[in-house]
KOLLUM-193456 format. One line per field, with one value per atom (N, C-alpha, C): residue number from 1; residue in one letter; x, y, z; atom name. Coordinates in Angstrom, 1 decimal. Layout:
seq [NUM_...]
type [A_...]
east [X_...]
north [Y_...]
up [Z_...]
atom [CA_...]
***
This chain:
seq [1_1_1_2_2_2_3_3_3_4_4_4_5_5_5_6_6_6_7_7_7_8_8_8_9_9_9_10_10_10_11_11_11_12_12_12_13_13_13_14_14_14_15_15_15_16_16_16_17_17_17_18_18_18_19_19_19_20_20_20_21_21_21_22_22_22_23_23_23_24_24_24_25_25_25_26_26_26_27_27_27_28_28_28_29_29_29_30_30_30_31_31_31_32_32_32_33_33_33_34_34_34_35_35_35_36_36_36_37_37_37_38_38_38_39_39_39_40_40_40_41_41_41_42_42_42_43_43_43_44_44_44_45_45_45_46_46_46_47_47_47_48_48_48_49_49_49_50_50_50_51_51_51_52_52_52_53_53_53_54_54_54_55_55_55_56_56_56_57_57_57_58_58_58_59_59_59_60_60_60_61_61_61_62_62_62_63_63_63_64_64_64_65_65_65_66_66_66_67_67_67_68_68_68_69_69_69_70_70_70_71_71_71_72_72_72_73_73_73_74_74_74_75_75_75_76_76_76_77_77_77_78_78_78_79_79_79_80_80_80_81_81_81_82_82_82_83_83_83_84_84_84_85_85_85_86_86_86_87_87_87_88_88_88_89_89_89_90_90_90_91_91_91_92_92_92_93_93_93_94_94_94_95_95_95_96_96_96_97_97_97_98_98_98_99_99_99_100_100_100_101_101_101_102_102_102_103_103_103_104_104_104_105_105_105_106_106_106_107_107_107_108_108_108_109_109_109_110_110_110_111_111_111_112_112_112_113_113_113_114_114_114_115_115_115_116_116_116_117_117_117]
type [X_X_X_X_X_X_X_X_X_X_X_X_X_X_X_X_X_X_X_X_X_X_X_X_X_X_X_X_X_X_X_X_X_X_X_X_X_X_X_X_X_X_X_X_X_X_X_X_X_X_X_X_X_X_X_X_X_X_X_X_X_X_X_X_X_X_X_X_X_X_X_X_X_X_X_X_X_X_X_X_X_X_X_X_X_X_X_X_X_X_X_X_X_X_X_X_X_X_X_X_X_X_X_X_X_X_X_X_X_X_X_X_X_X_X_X_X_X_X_X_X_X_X_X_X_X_X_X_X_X_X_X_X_X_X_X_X_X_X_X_X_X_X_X_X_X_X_X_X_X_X_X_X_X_X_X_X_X_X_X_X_X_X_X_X_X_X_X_X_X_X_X_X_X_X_X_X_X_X_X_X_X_X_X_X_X_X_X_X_X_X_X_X_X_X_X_X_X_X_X_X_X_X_X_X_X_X_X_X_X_X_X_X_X_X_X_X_X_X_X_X_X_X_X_X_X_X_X_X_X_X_X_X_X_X_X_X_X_X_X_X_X_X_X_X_X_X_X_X_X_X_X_X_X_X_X_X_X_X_X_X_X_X_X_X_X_X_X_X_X_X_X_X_X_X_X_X_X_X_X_X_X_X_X_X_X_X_X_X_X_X_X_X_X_X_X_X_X_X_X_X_X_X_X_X_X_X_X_X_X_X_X_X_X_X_X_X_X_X_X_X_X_X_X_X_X_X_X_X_X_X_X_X_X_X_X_X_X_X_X_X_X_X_X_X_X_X_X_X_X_X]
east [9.5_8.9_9.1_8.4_8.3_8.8_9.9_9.9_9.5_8.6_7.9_8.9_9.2_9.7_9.0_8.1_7.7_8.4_8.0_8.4_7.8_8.3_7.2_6.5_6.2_5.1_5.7_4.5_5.3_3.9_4.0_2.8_2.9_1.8_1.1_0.2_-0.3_-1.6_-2.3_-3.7_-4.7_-4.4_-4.6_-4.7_-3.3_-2.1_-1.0_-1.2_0.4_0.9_1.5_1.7_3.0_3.0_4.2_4.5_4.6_4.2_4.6_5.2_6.3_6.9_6.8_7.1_7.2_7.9_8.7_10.4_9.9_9.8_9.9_11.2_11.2_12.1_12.1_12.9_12.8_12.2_11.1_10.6_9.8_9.4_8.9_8.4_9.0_7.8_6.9_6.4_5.3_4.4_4.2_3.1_2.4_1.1_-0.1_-0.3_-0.6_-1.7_-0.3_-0.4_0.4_-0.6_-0.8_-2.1_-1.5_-2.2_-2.1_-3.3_-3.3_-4.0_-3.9_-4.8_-4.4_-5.6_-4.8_-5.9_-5.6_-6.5_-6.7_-7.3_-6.8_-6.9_-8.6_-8.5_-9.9_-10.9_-10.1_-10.9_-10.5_-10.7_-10.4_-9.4_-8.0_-8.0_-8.3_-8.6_-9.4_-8.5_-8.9_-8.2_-8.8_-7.4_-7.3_-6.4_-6.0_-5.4_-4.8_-4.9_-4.4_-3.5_-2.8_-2.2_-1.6_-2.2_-1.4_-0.3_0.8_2.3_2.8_2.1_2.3_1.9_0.3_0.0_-0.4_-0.3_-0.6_-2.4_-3.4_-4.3_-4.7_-5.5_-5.1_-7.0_-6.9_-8.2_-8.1_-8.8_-9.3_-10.5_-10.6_-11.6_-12.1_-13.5_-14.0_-13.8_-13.3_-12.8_-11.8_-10.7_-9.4_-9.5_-10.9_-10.2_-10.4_-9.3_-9.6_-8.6_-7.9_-6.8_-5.5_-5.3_-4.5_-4.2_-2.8_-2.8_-1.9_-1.5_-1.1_0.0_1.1_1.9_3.2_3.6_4.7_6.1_7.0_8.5_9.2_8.5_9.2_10.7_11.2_12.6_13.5_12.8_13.0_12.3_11.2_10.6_9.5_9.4_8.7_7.0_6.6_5.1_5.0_4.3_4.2_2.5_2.3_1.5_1.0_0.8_0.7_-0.5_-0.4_-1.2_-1.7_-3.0_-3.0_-4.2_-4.8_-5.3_-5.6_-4.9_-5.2_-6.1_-6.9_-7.8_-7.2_-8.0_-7.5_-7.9_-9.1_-9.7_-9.0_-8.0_-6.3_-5.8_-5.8_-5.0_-4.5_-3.8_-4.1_-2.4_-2.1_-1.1_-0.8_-0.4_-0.5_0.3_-0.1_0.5_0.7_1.7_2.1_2.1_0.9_0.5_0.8_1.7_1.6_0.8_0.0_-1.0_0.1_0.0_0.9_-0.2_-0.8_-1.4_-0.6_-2.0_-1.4_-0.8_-1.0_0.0_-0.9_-1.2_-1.8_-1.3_-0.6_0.2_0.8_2.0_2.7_2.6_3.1_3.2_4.0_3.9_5.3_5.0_6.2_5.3_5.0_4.7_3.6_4.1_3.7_4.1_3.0_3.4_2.2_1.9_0.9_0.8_-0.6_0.1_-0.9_-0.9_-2.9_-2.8_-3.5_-2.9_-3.3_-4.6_-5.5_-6.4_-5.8]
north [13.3_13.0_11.6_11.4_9.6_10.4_8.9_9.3_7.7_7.9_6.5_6.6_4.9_5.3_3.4_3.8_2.5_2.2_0.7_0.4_-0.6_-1.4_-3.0_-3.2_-1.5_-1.4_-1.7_-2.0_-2.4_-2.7_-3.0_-3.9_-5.5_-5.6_-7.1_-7.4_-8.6_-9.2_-9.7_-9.6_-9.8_-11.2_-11.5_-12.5_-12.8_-12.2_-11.5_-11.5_-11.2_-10.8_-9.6_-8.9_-7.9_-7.6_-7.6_-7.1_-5.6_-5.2_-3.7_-3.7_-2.6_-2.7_-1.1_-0.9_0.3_0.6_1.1_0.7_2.8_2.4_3.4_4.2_5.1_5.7_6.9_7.7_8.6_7.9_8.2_8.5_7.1_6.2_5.2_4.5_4.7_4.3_5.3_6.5_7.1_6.8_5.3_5.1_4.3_4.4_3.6_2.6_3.2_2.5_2.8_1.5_1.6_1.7_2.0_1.8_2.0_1.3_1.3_2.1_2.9_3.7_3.8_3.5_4.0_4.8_5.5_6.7_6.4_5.8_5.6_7.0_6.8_8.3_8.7_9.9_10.9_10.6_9.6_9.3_9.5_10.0_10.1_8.7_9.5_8.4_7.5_6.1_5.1_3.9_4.1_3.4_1.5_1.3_-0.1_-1.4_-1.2_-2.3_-1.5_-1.3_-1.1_-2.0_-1.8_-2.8_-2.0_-2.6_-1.7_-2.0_-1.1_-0.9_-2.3_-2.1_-3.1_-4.3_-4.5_-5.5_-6.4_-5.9_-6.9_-6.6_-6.5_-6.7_-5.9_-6.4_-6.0_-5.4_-4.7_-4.4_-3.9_-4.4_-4.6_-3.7_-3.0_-2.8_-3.6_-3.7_-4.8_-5.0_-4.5_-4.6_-5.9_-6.0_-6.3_-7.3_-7.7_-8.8_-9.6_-10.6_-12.5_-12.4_-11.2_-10.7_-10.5_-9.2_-8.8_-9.3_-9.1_-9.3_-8.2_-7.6_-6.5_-7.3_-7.2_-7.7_-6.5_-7.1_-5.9_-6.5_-6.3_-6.6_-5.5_-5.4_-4.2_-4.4_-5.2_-5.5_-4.6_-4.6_-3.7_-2.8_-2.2_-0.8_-1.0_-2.3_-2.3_-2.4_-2.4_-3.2_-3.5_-4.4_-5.2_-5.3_-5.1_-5.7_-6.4_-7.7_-8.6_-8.6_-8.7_-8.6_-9.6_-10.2_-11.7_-11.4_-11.9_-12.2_-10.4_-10.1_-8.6_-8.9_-7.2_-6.9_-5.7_-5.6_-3.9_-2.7_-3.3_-2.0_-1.5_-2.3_-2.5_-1.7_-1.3_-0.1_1.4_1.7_3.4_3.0_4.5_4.7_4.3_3.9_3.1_3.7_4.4_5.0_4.6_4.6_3.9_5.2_5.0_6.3_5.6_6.6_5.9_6.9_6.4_7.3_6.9_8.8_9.3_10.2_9.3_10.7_12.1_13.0_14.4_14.8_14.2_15.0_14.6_15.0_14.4_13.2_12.9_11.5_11.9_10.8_10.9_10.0_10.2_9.6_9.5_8.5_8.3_8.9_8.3_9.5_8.5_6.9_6.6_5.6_4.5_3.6_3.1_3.0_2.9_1.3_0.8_-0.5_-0.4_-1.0_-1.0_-2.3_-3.4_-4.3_-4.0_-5.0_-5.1_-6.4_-6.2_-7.2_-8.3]
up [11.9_10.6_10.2_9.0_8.7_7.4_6.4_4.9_4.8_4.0_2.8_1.8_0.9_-0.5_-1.0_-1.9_-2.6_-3.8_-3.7_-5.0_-5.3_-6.5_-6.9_-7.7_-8.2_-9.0_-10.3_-11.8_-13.3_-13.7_-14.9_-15.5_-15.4_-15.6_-15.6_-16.3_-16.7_-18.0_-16.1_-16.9_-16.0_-15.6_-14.3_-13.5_-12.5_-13.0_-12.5_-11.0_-11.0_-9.5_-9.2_-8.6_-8.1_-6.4_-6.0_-4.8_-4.6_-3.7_-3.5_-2.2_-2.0_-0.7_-0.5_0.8_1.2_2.2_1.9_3.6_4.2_5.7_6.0_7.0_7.4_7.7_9.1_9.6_10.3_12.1_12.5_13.3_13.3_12.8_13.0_14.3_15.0_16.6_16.4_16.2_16.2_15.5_14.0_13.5_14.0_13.6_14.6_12.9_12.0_11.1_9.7_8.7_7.8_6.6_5.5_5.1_3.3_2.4_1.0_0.7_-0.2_-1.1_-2.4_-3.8_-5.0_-5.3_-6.8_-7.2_-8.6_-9.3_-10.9_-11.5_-12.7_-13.8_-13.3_-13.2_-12.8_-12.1_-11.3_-9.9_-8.3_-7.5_-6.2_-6.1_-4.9_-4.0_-3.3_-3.0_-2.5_-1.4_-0.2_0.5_-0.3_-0.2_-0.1_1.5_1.6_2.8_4.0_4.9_6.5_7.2_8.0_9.1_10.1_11.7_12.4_12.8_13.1_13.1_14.2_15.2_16.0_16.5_16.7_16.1_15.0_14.2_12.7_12.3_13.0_12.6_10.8_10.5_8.9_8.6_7.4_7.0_5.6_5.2_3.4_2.9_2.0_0.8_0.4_0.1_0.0_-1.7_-2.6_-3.6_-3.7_-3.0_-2.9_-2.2_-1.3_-0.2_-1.0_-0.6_-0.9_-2.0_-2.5_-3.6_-2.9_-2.5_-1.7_-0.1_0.1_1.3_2.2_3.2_3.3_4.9_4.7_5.9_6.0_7.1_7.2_8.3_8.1_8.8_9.3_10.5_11.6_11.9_11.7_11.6_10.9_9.1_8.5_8.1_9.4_9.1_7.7_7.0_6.0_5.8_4.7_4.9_3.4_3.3_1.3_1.6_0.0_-0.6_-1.6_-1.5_-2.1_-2.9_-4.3_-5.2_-6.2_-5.7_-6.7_-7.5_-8.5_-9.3_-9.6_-10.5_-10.7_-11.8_-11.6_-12.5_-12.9_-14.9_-15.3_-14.4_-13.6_-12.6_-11.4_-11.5_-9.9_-10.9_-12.1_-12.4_-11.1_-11.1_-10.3_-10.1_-9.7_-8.6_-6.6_-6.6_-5.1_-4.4_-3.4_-2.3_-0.8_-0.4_0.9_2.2_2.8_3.7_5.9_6.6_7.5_8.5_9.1_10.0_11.3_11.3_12.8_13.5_15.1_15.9_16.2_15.8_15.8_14.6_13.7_12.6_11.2_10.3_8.9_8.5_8.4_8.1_7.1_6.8_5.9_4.7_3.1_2.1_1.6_0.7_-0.5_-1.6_-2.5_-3.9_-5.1_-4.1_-5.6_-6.5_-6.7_-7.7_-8.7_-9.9_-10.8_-11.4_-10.8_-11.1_-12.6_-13.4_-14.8_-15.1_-15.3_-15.4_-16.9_-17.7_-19.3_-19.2_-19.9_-19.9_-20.8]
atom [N_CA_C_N_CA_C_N_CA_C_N_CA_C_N_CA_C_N_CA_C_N_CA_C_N_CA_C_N_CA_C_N_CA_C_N_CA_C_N_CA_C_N_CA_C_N_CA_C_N_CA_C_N_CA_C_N_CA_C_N_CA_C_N_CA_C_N_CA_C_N_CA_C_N_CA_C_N_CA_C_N_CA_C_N_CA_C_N_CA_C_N_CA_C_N_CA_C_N_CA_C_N_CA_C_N_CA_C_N_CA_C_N_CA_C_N_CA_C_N_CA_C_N_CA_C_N_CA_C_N_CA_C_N_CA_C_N_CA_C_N_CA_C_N_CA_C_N_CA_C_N_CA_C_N_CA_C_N_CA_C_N_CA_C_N_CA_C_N_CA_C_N_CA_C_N_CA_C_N_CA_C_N_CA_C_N_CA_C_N_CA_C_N_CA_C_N_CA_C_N_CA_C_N_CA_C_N_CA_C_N_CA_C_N_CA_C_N_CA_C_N_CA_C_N_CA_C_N_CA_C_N_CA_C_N_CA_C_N_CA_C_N_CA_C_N_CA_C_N_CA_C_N_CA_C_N_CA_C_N_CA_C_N_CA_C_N_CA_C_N_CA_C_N_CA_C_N_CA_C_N_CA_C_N_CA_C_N_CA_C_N_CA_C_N_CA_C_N_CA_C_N_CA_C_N_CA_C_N_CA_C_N_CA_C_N_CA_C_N_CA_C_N_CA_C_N_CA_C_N_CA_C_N_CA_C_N_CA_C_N_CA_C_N_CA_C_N_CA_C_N_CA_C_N_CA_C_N_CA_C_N_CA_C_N_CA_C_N_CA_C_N_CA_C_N_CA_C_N_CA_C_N_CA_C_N_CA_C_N_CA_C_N_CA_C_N_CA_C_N_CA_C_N_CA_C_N_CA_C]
***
């Protein structure tokens, strides 16, 4: 098994920054894909940023690019996401999800990033 635990999340005034990190745990050579997700009030979950475990390549929502940036430090099992010019619509819950073949993947339980206009 993998355990996720995020953090980083807080408020911010629009145009803002915040870091998100996500330190993982357990079983970690088994993830392929590290991936950020949020889910704003009475809307589906929505993938936002990817990166794979090993080599770096990264992939964006077309929402987010040219904003965010999604890196990670396998040293310390981690992955961040970097958050620039936020908008009130980057409101949601952010989830730090790592895709394991063969298995559903695993989650954390969620940091709540709220941008104030």
């Amino acid at each position: 098994q993998v355990q996720l635990v995020e953090s980083g999340g807080g408020l911010v005034q629009a145009g803002g920054s915040l870091r998100l990190s996500c330190a993982a745990s357990g079983r970690t050579f088994r993830i392929y894909y590290m991936n950020w997700f949020r889910q704003a009030p009475g809307k589906e979950r929505e993938f936002v940023a990817a990166i794979t475990w090993s080599g770096g390549s990264t992939y964006y929502a077309d929402s987010v690019k040219g904003r965010f940036t999604i890196s990670r430090n396998n040293a310390e099992n981690k992955v961040y996401l970097q958050m620039n010019s936020l908008k009130p619509k980057d409101t949601a819950v952010y989830y730090c999800n790592a895709d394991v073949p063969g298995t559903g993947g695993y989650w954390g339980q969620g940091t709540q990033v709220t941008v104030s206009s």
